[in-house]
N, C-alpha and C positions, 0 to 999 in steps of 0.2 A: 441850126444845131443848138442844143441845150447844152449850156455850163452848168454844171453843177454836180448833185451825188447823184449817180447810176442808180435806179431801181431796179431794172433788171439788164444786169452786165453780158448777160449770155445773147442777147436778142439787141441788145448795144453794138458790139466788137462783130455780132454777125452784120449785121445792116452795112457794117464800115468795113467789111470784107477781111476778120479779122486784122485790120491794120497793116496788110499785106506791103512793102515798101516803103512802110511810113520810116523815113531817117529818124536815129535817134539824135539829139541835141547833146543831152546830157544824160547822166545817169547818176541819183542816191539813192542810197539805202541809207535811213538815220536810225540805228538800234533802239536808238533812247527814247525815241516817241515812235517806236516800232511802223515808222512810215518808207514805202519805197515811191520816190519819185521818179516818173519818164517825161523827159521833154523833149517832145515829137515835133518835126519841122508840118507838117499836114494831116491832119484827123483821114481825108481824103483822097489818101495818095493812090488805095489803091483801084479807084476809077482816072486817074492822070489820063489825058485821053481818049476817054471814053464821053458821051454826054451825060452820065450820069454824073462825070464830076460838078461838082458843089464852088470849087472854088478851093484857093490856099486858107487853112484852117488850123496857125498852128495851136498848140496844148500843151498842158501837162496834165499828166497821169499819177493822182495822188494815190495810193492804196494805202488803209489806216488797217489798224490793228493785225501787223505783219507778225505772222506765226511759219516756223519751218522751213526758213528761206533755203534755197538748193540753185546752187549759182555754178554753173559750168560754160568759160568763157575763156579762148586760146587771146591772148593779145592779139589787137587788130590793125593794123596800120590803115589810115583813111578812113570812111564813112561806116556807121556800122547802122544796120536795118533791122526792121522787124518783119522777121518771115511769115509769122502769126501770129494773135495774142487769143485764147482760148481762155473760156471761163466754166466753170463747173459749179451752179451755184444750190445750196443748200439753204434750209432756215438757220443752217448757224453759224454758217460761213462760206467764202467763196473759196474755191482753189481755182489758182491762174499757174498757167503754162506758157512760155513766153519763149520761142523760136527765132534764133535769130540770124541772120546771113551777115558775112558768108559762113558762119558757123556758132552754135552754143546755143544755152539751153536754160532757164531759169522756170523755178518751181517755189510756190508760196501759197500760202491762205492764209487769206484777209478776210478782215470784218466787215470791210464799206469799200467803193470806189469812187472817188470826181473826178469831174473834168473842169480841171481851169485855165482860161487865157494864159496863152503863154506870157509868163512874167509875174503872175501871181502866186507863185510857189511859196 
């Protein structure tokens, strides 16, 4: 697995089976340097069981230059997941769509995406 800035985020999040079960750790949004961080317990959760898994991988998911954030999310008691993460990517920017179980919904476009070791945030 490559740490670093995603080149092409769309052909990323597929390979990783949009993030299908990936836990989330934590969750910011910092307005002021318009970044949303995701810190994911396994890049590879969702082959867990299969031989395709890779191994525990965990991450964070930096998204820079955050435009148009759309956040719809019920308070959750216990673990909260990613049912998807989906990219739509253009030359001028990406939009992500970010599904999550057991329920909610986030919407955004970004400039760039990384991936960094969990703990380098």
């Amino acid at each position: 697995m490559k740490f670093g800035h995603i080149e092409n985020p769309d052909d990323f999040f597929h390979q990783l089976g949009l993030l299908h079960d990936a836990r989330i750790e934590s969750f910011e949004w910092v307005p002021p340097k318009r970044q949303v961080l995701i810190k994911i317990d396994d890049l590879n959760s969702n082959f867990l069981g299969l031989p395709e898994y890779e191994g525990l991988l965990p991450a964070t998911l930096v998204f820079s230059n955050v435009k148009k954030v759309i956040i719809g999310i019920n308070p959750i008691p216990g673990s909260f997941y990613i049912y998807d993460l989906e990219t739509s990517s253009s030359a001028t920017h990406i939009n992500v769509v970010i599904k999550f179980s057991p329920g909610g919904k986030m919407e955004f476009t970004c400039g760039s995406i990384e991936v960094q070791k969990m703990g380098n945030s």
